[in-house]
N, C-alpha and C positions, 0 to 999 in steps of 0.2 A: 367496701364500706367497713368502716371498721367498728370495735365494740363502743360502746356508749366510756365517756368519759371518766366517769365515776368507778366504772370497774376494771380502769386501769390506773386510777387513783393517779388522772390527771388530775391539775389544777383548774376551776371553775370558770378561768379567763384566759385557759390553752383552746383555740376554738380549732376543732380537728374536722370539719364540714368539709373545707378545701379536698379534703379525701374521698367525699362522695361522687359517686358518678351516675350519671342519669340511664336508667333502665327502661328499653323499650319494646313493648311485646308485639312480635307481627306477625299473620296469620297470611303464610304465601301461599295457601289454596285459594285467601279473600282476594289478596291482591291480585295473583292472576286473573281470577276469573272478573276482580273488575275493568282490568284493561283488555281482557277479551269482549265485552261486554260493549266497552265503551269507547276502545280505539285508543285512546288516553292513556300514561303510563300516571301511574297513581302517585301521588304525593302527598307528602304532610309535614305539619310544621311544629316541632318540640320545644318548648321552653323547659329551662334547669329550673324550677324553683326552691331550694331545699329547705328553707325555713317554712313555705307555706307546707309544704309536706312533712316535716317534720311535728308540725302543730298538728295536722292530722292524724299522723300517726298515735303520737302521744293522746291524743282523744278519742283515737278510739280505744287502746289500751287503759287509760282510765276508768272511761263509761264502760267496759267490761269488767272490769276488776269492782265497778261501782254495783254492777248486775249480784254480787256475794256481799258486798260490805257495805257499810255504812260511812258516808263520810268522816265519822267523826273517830273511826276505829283506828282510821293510819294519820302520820303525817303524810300531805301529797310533796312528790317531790319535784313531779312532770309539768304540777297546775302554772306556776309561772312560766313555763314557755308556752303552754298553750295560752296562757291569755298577753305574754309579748310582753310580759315585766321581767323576764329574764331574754336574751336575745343566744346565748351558746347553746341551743337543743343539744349540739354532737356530745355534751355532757352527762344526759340523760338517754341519748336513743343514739343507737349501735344496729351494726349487721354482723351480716359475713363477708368473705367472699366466696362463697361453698352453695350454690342455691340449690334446694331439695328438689327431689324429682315432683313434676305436677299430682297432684292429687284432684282424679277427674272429678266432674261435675258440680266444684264447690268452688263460689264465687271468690271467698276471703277463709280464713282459718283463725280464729282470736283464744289467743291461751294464755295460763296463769299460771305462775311459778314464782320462784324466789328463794332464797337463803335464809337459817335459822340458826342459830347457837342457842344458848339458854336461856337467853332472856331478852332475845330482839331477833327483829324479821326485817328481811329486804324485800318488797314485794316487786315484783318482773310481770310485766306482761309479754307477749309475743302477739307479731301481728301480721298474716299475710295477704296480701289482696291480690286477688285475680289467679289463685291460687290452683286453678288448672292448668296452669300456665311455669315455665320456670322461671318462675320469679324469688326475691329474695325475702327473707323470712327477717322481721328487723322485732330486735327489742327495745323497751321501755322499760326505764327505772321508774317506777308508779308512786311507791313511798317506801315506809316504813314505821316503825313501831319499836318504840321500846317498853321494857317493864313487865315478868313472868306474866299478870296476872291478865295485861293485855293480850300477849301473845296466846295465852291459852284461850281467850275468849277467842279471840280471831281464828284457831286451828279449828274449833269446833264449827265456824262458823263455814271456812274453809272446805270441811267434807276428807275428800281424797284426794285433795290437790299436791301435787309434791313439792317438798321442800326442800333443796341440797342440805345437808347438816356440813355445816365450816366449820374451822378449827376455830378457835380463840384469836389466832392471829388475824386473820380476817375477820374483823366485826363489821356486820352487816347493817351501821347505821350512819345515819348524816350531821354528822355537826352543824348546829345553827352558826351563824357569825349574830353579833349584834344587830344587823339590820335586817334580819330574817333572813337573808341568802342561804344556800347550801355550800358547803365546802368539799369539796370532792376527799381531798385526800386522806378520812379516816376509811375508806373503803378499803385503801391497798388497792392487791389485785385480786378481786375476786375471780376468779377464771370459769367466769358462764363461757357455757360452748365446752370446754374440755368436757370430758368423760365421768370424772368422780363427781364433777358440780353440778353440772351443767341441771336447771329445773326441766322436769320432762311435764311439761301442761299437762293438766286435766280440763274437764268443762270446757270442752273444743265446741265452738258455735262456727257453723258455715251456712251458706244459703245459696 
């Protein structure tokens, strides 16, 4: 899967989803022992769906990031896909293809990161589910912020969560269009996941 759209400063109507591919986790100590069990070789039956999972994703990623902020702190940038007035998720929500080692005994992993220059923020969520498991670790572009006076409310608000600091070239905000859409391409490329950017979440929630 590849990164979210926006931080490769696609176009908002390039839909890169076709790239996803469906991940499934199986437990062959369950399976054996239920066809020892029951005689029966085990089956089951997968559907692709990536727009309903994509809306998921990005909600849960929100309603985390909502957990520190106030709705009224950022612009959202994820809220039209999850409520299906935008239909490109792959715009906003990205992976890898690199999946982390399990991290046992926790259900999901929900983190917060983002980019900063001087006077605006890109807020990132991270989301893993099932997370003792190797699964993949997908982000969300949550919103952003412009305007010092905002940003400093919101760092305070923020804690210790980290922010990459970008050059100037990379400005870390969304152009409106006229009809409130988002426009991908004042992003560039922000390069989440490389080494120097990449946000390292704080406020990690598992269960």
């Amino acid at each position: 899967m590849h990164r979210a759209g926006l931080l490769e400063g696609l176009p908002d109507t390039l839909d890169i989803s076709a790239g996803w591919e469906l991940v499934a986790v199986a437990d062959d100590r369950k399976v054996k022992a239920f066809e020892e069990k029951f005689g029966v070789p085990l089956s089951a039956k997968l559907r692709h769906v990536p727009d309903s999972f994509a809306r998921l994703t990005a909600k849960a990623a929100s309603c985390n990031t909502l957990c520190m902020l106030e709705p009224g702190d950022f612009s959202s940038i994820c809220l039209p896909y999850i409520l299906g007035q935008e239909k490109n998720a792959s715009c906003a929500i990205g992976s890898s293809f690199v999946f982390p080692t399990p991290d046992a005994d926790k259900g999901y992993v929900l983190g917060i990161g983002g980019f900063i220059d001087n006077d605006r923020v890109m807020l990132m969520g991270e989301v893993r589910l099932m997370a003792n498991n190797h699964t993949p670790k997908y982000h969300v572009v949550v919103g952003d912020l412009p305007g010092r006076n905002k940003v400093a409310a919101v760092l305070k608000k923020l804690g210790d969560v980290h922010l990459a600091i970008i050059s100037r070239t990379f400005v870390p905000g969304a152009e409106r269009s006229e009809d409130g859409g988002t426009r991908c391409q004042p992003f560039g490329r922000c390069h989440f996941g490389a080494p120097e950017h990449r946000p390292q979440p704080a406020h990690r929630r598992h269960t």
